[in-house]
VOZANU-357456 format. One record per residue (C-alpha): residue in three letters; x negated, y negated, z negated. Coordinates in steps of 0.5 Angstrom, whole numbers, padded with zeros to 4 digits, always signed. Layout:
# residues N
AlaXYZ
...
This chain:
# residues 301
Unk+0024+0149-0195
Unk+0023+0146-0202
Unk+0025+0139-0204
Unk+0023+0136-0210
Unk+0025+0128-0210
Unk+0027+0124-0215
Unk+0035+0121-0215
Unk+0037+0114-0218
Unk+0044+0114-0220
Unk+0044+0108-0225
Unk+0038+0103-0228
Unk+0042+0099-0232
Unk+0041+0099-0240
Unk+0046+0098-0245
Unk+0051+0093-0241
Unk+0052+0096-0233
Unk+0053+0090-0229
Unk+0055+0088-0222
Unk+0049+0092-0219
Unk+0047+0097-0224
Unk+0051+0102-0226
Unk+0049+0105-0233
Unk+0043+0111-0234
Unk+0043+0117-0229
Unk+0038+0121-0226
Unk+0037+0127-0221
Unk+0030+0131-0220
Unk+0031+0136-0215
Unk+0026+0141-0216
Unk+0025+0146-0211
Unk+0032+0150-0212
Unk+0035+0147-0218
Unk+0037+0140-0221
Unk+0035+0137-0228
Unk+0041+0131-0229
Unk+0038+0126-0234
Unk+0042+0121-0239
Unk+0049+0121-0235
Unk+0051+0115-0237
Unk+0058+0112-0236
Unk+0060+0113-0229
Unk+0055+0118-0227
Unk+0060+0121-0224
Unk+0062+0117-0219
Unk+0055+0116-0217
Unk+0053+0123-0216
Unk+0059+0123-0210
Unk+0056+0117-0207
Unk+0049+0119-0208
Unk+0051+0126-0204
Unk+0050+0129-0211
Unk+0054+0135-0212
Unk+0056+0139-0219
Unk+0054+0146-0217
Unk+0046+0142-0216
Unk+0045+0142-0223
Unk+0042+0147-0227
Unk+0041+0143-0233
Unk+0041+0137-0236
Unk+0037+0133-0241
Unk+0039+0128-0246
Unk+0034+0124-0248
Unk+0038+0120-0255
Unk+0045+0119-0256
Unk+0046+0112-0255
Unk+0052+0111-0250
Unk+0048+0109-0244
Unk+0045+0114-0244
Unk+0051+0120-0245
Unk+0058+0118-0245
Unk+0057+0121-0238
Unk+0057+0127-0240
Unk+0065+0128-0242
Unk+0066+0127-0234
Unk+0059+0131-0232
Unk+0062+0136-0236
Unk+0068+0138-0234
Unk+0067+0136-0228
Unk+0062+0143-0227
Unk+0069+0148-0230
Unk+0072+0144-0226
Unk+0068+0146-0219
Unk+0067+0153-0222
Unk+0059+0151-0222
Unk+0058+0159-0221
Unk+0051+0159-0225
Unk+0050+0157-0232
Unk+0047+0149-0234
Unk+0043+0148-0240
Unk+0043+0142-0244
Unk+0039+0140-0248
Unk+0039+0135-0253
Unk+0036+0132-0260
Unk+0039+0136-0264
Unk+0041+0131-0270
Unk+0045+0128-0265
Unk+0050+0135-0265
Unk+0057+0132-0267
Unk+0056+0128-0261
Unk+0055+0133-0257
Unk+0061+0136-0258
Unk+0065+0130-0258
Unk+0063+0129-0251
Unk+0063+0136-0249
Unk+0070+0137-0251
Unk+0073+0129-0250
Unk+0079+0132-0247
Unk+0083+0138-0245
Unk+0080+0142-0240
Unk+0080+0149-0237
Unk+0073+0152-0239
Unk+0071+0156-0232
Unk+0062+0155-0233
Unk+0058+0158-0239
Unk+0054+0152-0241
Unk+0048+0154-0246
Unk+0046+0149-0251
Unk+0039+0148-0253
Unk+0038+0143-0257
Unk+0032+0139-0259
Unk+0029+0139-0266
Unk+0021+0138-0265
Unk+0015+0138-0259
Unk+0014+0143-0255
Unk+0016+0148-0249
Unk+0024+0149-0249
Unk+0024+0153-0242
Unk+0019+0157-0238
Unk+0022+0159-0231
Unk+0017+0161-0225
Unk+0018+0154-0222
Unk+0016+0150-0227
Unk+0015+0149-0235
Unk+0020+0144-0239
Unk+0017+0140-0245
Unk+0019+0135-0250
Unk+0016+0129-0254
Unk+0019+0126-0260
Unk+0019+0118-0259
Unk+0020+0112-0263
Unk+0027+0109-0262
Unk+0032+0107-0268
Unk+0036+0114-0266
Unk+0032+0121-0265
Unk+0030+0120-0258
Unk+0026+0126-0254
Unk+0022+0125-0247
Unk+0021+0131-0243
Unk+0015+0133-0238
Unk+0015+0139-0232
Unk+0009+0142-0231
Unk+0009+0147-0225
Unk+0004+0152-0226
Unk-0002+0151-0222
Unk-0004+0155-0216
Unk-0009+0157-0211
Unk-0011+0153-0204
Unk-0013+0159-0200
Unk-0020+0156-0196
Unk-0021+0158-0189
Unk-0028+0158-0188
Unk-0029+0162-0194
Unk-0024+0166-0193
Unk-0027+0166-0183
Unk-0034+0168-0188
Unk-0031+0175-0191
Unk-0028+0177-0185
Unk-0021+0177-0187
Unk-0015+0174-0184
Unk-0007+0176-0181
Unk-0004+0180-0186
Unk-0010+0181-0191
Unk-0010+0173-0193
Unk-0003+0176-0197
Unk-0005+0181-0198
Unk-0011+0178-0203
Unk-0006+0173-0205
Unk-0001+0177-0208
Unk-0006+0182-0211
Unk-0013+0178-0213
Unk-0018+0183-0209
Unk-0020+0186-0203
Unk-0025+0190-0203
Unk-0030+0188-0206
Unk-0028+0181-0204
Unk-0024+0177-0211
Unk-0019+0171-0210
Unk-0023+0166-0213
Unk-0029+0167-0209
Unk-0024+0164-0202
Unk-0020+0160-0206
Unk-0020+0154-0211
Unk-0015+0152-0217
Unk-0009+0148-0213
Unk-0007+0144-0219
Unk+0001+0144-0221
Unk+0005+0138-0220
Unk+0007+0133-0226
Unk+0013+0130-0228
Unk+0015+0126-0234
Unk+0021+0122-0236
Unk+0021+0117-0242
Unk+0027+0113-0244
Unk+0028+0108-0250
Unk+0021+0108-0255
Unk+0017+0104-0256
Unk+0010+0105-0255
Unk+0007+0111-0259
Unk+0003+0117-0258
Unk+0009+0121-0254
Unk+0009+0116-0249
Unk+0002+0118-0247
Unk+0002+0125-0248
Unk+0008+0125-0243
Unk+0005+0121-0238
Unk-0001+0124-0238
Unk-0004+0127-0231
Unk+0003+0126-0228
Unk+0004+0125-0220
Unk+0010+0122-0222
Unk+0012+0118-0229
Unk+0019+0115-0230
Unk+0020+0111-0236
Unk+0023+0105-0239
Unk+0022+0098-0238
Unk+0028+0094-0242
Unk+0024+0088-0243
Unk+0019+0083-0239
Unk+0012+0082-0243
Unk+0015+0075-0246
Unk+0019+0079-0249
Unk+0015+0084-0253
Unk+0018+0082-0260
Unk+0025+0084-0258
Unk+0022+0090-0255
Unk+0020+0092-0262
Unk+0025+0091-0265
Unk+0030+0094-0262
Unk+0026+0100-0259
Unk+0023+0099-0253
Unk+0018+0099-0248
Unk+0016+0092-0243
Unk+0014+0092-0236
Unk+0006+0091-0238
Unk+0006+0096-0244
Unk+0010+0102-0239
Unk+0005+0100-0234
Unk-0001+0100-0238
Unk+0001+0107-0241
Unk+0001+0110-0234
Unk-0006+0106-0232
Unk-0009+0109-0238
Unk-0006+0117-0236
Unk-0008+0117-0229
Unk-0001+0116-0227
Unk+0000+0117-0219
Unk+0007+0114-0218
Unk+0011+0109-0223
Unk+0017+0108-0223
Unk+0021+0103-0228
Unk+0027+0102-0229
Unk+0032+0102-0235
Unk+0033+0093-0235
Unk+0036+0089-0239
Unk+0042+0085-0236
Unk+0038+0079-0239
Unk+0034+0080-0232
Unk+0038+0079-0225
Unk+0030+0079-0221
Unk+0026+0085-0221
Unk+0020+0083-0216
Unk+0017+0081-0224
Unk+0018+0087-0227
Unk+0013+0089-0220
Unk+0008+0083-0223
Unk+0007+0084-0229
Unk+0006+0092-0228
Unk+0000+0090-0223
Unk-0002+0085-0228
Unk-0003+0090-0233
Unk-0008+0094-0229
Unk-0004+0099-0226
Unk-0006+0100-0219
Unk-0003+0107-0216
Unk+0005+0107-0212
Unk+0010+0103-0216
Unk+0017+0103-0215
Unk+0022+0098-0219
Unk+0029+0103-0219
Unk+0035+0100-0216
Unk+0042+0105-0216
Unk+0042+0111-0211
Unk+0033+0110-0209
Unk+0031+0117-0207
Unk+0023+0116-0210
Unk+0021+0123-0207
Unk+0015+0128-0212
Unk+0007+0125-0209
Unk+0005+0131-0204
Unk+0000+0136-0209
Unk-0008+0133-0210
């Protein structure tokens, strides 16, 4: 059975706090396991969040500002350590190479596990796998920063009416899934397009044209929300986004489940986070993230 949910190992930005450890997020994709911004501590919080070394395919660094990666070394080392037996990709702005590195080989360690780097360096397709399809966009942040977007491939749902219609059933249903005709029956006169579920993740930007273009039709958008509307100026300054600003982005990309997170320590109460999202007009499933939250992917259309 597949699983596709979304794993919250750390909400916090720049400063963890009692509650909140830094950056750190798992989707679970069918078979594989994508990690996104390991920050500080991101380690500790797989193993409490059941979350092992041998889950993850690849890892998706957003910026290197330290919440986001200094999770790394640890991440790393501890997939030679566990002898992860497949490769991990990682991927990464590539302006940000020497800190990679620095990260990568922090310490002495005994390389077990092939990790293949692809770093980031314009918008576009970085990965094609029969599961799904892995974009970046640039945003806007003092420091190179790059959101990323899975789109899975869309499908077909069979009709059983159509299909009771023609007289096929049994083994013949397969048979005209996997080879589009049979007879002189076509696939698309007993089936319609299923369209492939989306998924985006945006960190630290303010508002641009990256933040909507991978918000755009997603059945679940995982985004920043440092900041509180009362504090837009700061928001714009240091590069981020507010409650009601990542709100309207999703309201306006028919975003089907929100989820916000990354706060300021500022913050010690989330139910305004909450508000203000509503007030701004978003009306489809909201969650305000709290460490080790399970959000699993909307069931397709």
């Amino acid at each position: 059975m597949s699983v596709r949910e979304f794993v919250v190992l750390g909400t916090a930005s720049q400063v963890p706090t009692r509650h909140r450890n830094h950056n750190g997020y798992l989707l679970r994709w069918d078979g594989e396991g994508i990690l996104f911004d390991p920050g500080e501590g991101t380690q500790r919080q797989m193993l409490r969040a059941g979350v092992a070394a041998h889950d993850l395919n690849r890892i998706c660094v957003t910026h290197f500002h330290g919440d986001h990666s200094l999770g790394l070394a640890g991440v790393i080392q501890r997939i030679n350590l566990d002898k992860v037996p497949h490769e991990v990709t990682a991927h990464y702005p590539k302006s940000g190479q020497r800190f990679f590195d620095r990260l990568r080989y922090a310490t002495a360690y005994r390389e077990t596990v092939e990790i293949i780097q692809a770093p980031v360096s314009a918008d576009g397709t970085l990965a094609t796998t029969p599961g799904y399809m892995l974009e970046a966009r640039r945003l806007s942040h003092p420091v190179e920063s790059y959101g990323y977007r899975l789109i899975e491939p869309d499908g077909r749902r069979m009709l059983p009416d159509r299909l009771a219609a023609h007289g096929i059933k049994g083994p013949d249903v397969g048979r005209i899934q996997r080879e589009g005709v049979l007879g002189d029956v076509r696939l698309d006169e007993v089936s319609e397009v299923r369209r492939g579920q989306r998924f985006a993740f945006v960190m630290d930007t303010r508002e641009c044209d990256g933040v909507h273009a991978l918000a755009d039709g997603c059945d679940l958008l995982v985004i920043e929300s440092t900041f509180l509307d009362e504090d837009t100026d700061l928001a714009v300054e240091h590069g981020h986004l507010t409650a009601g600003q990542a709100a309207r982005a999703a309201r306006d990309a028919g975003v089907r489940h929100l989820v916000l997170t990354h706060f300021s320590q500022r913050y010690s109460e989330p139910d305004e986070f909450e508000r203000q999202a509503r007030a701004a007009g978003f009306e489809g499933e909201l969650t305000v993230a709290h460490d080790l939250l399970r959000v699993p992917v909307p069931k397709r259309r």
